[in-house]
C-alpha positions in Angstrom: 0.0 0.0 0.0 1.3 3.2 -0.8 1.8 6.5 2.0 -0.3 8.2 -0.4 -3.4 5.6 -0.3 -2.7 4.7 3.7 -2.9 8.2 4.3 -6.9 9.2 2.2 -7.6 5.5 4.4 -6.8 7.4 7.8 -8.6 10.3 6.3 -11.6 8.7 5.5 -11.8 7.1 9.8 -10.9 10.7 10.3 -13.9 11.8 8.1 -16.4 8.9 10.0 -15.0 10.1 13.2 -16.4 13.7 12.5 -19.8 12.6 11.2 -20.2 10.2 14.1 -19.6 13.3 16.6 -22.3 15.3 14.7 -24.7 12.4 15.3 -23.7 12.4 19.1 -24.1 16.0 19.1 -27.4 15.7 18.4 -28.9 14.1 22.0 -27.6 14.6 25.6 -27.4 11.6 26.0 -24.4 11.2 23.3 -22.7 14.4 23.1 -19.6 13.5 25.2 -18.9 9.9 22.8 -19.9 12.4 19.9 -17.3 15.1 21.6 -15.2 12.1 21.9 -15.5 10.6 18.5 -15.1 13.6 16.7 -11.1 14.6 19.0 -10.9 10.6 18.0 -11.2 11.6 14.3 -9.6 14.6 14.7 -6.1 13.1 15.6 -6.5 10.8 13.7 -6.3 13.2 10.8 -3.4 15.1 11.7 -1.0 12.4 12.6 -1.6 11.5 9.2 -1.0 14.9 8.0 1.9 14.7 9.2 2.7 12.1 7.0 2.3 13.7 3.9 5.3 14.0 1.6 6.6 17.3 1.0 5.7 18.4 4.4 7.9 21.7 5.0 8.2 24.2 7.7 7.9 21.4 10.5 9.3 23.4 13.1 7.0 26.7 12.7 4.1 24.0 12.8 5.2 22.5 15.9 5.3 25.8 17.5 2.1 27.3 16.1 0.2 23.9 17.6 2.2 24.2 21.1 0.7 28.0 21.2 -2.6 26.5 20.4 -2.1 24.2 23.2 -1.3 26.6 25.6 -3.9 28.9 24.8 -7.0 26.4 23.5 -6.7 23.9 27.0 -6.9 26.7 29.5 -9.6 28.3 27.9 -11.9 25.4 27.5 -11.2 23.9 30.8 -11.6 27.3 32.8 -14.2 28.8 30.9 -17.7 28.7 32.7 -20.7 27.5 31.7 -21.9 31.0 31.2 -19.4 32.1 29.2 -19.1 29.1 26.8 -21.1 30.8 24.2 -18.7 33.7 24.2 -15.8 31.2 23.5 -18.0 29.5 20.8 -18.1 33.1 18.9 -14.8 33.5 19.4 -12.9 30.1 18.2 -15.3 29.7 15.5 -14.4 33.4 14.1 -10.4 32.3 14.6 -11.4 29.5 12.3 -13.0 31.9 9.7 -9.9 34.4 9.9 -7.8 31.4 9.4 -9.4 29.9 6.5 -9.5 33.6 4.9 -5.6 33.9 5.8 -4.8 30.8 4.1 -7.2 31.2 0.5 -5.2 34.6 0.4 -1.5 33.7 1.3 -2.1 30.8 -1.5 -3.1 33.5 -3.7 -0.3 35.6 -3.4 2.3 32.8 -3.2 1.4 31.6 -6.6 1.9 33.2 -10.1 -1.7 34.5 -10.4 -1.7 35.4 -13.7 -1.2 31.3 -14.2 -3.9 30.3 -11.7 -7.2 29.0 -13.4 -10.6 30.8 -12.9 -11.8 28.3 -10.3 -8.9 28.6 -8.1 -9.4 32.5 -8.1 -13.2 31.7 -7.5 -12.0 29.2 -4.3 -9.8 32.0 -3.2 -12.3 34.7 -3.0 -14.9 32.7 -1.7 -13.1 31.9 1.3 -11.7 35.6 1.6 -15.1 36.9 1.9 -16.4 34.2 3.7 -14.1 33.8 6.2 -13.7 37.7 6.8 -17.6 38.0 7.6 -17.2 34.9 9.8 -14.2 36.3 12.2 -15.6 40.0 12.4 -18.9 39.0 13.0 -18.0 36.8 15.4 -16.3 39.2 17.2 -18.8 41.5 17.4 -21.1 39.1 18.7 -18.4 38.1 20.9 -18.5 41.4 22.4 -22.1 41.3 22.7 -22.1 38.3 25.2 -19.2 39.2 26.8 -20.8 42.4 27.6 -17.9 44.6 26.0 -20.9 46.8 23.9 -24.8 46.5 24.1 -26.5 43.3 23.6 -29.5 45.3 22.1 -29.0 46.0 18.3 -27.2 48.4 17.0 -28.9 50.4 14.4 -29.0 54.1 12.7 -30.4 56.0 9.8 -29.9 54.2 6.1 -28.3 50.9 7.8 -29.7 48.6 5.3 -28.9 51.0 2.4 -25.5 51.1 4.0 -25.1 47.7 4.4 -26.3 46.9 0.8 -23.8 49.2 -0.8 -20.7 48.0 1.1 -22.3 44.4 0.1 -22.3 45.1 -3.5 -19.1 46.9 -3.9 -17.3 43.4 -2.3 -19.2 41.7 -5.0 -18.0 44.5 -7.6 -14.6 44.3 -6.1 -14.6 40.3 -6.1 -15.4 40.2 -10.1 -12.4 42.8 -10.9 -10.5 40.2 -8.8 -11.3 37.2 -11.0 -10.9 39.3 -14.2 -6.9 40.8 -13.3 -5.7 38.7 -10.7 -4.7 42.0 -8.9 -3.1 41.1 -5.2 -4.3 45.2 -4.3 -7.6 44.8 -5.0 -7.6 41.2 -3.0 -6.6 43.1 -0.1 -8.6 45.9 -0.6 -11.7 43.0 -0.7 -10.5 41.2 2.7 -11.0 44.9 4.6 -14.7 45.4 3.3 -14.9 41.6 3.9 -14.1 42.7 7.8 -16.7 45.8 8.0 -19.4 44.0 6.3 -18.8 40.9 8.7 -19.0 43.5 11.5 -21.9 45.8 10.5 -23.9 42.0 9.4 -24.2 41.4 13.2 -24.5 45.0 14.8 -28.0 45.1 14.4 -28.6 42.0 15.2 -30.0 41.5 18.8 -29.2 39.1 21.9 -32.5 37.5 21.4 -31.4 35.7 18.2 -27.6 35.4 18.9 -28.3 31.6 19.2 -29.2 31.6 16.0 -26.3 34.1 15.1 -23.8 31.6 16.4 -25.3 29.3 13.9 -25.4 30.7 10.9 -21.5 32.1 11.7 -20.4 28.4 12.2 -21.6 27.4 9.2 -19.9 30.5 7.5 -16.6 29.3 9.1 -17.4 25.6 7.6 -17.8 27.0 4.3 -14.6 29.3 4.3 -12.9 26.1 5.5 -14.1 23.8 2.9 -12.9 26.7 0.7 -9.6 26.5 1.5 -9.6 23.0 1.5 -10.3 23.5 -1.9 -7.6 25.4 -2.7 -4.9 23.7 -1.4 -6.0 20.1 -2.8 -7.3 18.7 0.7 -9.5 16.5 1.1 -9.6 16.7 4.8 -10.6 20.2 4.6 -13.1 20.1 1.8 -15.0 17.2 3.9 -14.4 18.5 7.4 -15.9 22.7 6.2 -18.3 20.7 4.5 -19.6 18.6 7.3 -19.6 21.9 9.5 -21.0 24.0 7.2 -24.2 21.6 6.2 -24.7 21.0 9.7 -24.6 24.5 10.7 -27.0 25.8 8.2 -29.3 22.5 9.1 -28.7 23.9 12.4 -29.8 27.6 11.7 -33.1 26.3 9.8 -34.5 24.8 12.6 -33.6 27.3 15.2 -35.5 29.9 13.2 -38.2 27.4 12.8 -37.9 27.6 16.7 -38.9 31.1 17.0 -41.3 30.9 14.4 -39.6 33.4 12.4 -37.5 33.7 8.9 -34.0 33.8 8.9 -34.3 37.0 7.2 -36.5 38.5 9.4 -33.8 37.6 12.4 -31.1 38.9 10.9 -32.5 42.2 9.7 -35.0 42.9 11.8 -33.3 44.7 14.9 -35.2 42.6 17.3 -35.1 43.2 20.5 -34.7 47.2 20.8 -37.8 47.8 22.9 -37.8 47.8 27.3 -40.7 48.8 28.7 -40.6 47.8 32.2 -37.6 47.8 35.0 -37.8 47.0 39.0 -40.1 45.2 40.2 -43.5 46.9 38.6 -44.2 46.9 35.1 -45.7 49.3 32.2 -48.8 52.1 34.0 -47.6 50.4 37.7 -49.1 47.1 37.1 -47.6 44.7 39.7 -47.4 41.2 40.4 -47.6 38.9 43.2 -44.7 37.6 45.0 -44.9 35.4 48.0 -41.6 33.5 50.4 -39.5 30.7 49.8 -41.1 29.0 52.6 -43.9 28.9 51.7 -43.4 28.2 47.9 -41.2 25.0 48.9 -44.5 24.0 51.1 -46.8 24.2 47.2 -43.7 22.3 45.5 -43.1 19.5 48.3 -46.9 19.0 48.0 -47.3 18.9 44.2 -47.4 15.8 42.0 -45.6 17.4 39.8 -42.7 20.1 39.1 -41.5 21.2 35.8 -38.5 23.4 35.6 -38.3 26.0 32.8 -34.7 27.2 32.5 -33.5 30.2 31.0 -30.3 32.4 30.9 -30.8 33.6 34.4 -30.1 30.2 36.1 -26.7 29.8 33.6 -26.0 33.5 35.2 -26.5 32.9 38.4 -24.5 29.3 37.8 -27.1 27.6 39.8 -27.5 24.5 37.9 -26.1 22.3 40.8 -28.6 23.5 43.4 -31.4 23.6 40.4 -30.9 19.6 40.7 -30.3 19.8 44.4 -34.0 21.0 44.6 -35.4 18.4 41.8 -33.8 15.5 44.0 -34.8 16.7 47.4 -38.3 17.0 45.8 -38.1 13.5 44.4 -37.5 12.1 47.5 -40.3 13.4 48.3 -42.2 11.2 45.4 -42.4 14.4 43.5 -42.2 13.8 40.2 -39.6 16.4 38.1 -38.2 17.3 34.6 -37.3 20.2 33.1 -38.8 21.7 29.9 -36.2 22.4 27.1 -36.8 25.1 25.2 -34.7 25.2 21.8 -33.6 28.8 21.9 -33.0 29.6 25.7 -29.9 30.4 26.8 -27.2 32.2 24.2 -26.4 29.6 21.7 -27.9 26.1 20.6 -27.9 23.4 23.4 -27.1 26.2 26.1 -29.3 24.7 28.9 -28.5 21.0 28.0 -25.3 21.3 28.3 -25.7 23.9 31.5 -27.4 20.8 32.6 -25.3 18.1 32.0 -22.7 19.8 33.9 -24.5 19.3 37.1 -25.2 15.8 36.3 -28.8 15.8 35.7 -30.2 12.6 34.1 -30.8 12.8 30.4 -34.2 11.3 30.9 -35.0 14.3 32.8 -34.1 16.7 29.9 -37.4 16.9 27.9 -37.3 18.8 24.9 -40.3 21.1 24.0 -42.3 19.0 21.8 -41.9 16.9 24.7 -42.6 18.7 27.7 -45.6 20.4 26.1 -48.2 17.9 26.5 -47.4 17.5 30.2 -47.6 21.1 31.2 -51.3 21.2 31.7 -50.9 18.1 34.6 -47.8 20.1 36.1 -49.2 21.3 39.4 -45.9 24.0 39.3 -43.8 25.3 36.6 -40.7 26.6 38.1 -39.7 29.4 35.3 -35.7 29.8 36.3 -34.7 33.3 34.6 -36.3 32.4 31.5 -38.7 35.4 29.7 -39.3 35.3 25.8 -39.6 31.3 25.7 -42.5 31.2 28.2 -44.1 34.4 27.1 -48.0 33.8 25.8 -47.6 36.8 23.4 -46.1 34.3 21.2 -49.3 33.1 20.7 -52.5 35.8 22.0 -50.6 38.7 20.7 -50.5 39.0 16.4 -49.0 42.4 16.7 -45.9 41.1 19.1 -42.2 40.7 17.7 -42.3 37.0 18.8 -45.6 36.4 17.4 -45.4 32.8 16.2 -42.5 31.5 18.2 -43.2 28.1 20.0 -43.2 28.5 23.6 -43.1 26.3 26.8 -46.4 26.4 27.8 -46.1 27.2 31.2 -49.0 29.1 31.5 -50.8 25.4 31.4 -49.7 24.7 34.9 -51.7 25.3 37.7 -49.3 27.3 39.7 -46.5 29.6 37.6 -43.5 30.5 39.7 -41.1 33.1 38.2 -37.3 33.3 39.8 -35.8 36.8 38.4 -34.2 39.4 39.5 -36.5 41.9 38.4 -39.5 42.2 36.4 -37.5 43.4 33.3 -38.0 41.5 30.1 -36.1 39.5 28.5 -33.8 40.2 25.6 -36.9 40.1 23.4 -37.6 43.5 24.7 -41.4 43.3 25.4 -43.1 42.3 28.8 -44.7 39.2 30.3 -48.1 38.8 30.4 -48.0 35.9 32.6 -46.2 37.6 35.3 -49.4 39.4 35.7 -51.9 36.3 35.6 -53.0 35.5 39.1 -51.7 32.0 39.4 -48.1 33.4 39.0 -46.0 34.2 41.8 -42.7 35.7 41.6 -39.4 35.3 44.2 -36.9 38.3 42.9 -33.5 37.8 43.5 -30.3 35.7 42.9 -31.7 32.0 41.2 -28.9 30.8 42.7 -29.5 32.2 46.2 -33.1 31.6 45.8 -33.2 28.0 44.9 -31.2 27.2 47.7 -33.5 28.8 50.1 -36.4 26.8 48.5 -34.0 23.4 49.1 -34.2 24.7 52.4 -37.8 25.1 52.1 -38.9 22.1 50.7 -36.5 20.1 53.4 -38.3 21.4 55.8 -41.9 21.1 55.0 
């Protein structure tokens, strides 16, 4: 067998590896074998890389993966659970900027008036693509990390603006393919960087799960690109596989919120706040009770449904979220929590938020799932979630969210809301259910407040 065929054979486990992980990705219940298949795959593929003849600059490789090392462990192990989207944006923009990097050094390394019209067409492609993907992640990026607004950024003539700087890439992009000019490429990789960046200013924390989406796939693309124009398979399969997935992946979380992926993208959502503190719009206010004797209603219920939102990965109460479901199952309450697909700040947030503290998979109900079983739910434990509870996604035609599923919590008999104030959510518009007379409200800390409802339900 030749190095040459040995090497497309450790490819192709590599390849198998990666699609196995996406499977596992898919369910809680697999997502660390599909983590685990996919590094499995992954090193797979570069030891035989490394095998490649003609191989040069060893040494600079080396170093550049030892940096990587020392930069890429740290993070992920240190990083917290509330902060993992953040880390998302940001390694999946390094990927885009490194795709873009490589497309254009290959450019310029090469006698480009030699180089074929496809090649030129690979180049650009992942130039542009790649740009938008690591300046858009950025500024999302910033947007979680809380280094500008969450709320969109908009001003007068933004789509006009937008459109222009769009079309003179693609003007700029055909003068490329027609003289080969190396200026012009670079000229094309800046506007590739502001329209990236002014792509996601507008676009508000509401829909950044789907944000983080559509960017991945971007990145996949950009990759697949460059795989393209270096002759390698491993990176025309491995952008693929990320790039299908992640555009699979954006579909359906749009389909989540009942909304277009245009209409996410441009339509600044998320730029209205009508209510602070603990009353809301005209001084309407709503009830609040204690933890005492809230844990006395939930160690007497049949049955508890937790809601979770980004408020519980903020407060990082996950771990006393399940101390509370097992001190109420020892109780012969009967508790799960209700998954709603867009909670959190990127896809999977509160499964994986979850996982973390070790809840049971079978526990984990996704929203199809849970929604059937709300109306039996003698309490709904809403846990800093807002939008994905809010009935105006379904009374209210005139409402930005009009048409998203929801958890139906407003099925329950008793609604319990855990927040910190009566503000909404990132969606921008209020509650009606924190008004509805079943629902009671506990402000404060999740974190600080479950425990006192441990307490509470402990004692009972």
């Amino acid at each position: 067998m030749s190095r040459g065929t040995a090497i497309d054979l450790c490819y192709l486990v590599a390849f198998i590896g990666f699609i196995l992980a996406l499977k596992g990705l898919s369910s809680p219940r697999r997502a660390r074998m599909g983590n685990i298949a996919g590094a499995i795959g992954m090193l797979i593929a570069i030891g035989a890389t490394f095998g490649r003849a003609g191989l040069g600059h060893l040494a600079l490789i080396l170093v550049a993966m030892a940096i990587g090392v020392v930069i890429g462990v740290p993070a992920a192990r240190l990083v917290k659970m509330t902060a993992m989207p953040q880390m998302v944006a940001i390694f999946n923009g390094v990927g885009g900027g490194a795709a873009a990097v490589v497309s254009i050094t290959e450019f310029i390394s090469l006698d480009t008036k030699l180089l074929a019209t496809y090649k030129v067409l690979e180049v650009l492609f992942g130039v542009i693509v790649g740009c938008v993907s690591f300046s858009g992640s950025a500024i999302a990026f910033a947007k979680l990390q809380e280094l500008m607004t969450g709320r969109p950024v908009t001003y007068p003539g933004q789509q006009f603006i937008n459109a222009v700087i769009g079309a003179v890439v693609l003007a700029l992009a055909v003068t490329v393919l027609v003289t080969s000019s190396t200026a012009l490429l670079w000229v094309l990789l800046v506007l590739a960087l502001v329209l990236g960046a002014i792509f996601v200013l507008p676009i508000g924390g509401a829909d950044v799960p789907v944000l983080i989406s559509l960017l991945n796939a971007f990145t996949g693309l950009a990759v697949a690109a460059s795989g393209f124009t270096l002759n390698s398979n491993l990176l025309i399969v491995g952008g693929t596989l990320v790039g299908a997935s992640g555009i699979l992946l954006t579909r359906m979380m749009s389909k989540a919120m009942g909304r277009s992926l245009p209409n996410v993208l441009f339509s600044a959502f998320g730029s209205v706040v009508t209510a602070t503190g603990t009353e809301g719009p005209e001084g309407r206010s709503v009830r609040t009770s204690t933890p005492e004797d809230i844990g006395v209603l939930m160690a007497y219920a049949r049955k508890v449904v937790i809601v979770p939102g980004y408020g519980l990965a903020v407060a990082q109460a996950q771990h006393v979220a399940k101390e509370l479901a097992d001190e109420l199952t020892k109780r012969g309450v009967e508790v799960f929590y209700a998954i709603h697909p867009v909670a959190g700040r990127m896809p999977g947030h509160m499964n994986v938020l979850l996982a973390e503290a070790n809840v049971p998979y079978q526990e984990l109900k996704e929203m199809d799932d849970a929604n059937p079983q709300m109306s039996t739910a003698d309490v709904a434990l809403v846990v800093g979630a807002n939008d994905t509870v809010n009935p105006a996604a379904i009374t209210t035609p005139g409402s930005p969210i009009y048409g998203m599923p929801i958890i139906h919590a407003d099925a329950a008999e008793h609604v319990l809301f855990l927040k910190r104030s009566i503000r909404p959510g990132f969606a921008g518009i209020d509650n009606e259910l924190l008004y509805d007379p079943k629902t009671v409200m506990l402000f404060g800390d999740a974190k600080d407040t479950l425990q006192k409802l441990v307490s509470a339900v402990d004692a009972a």
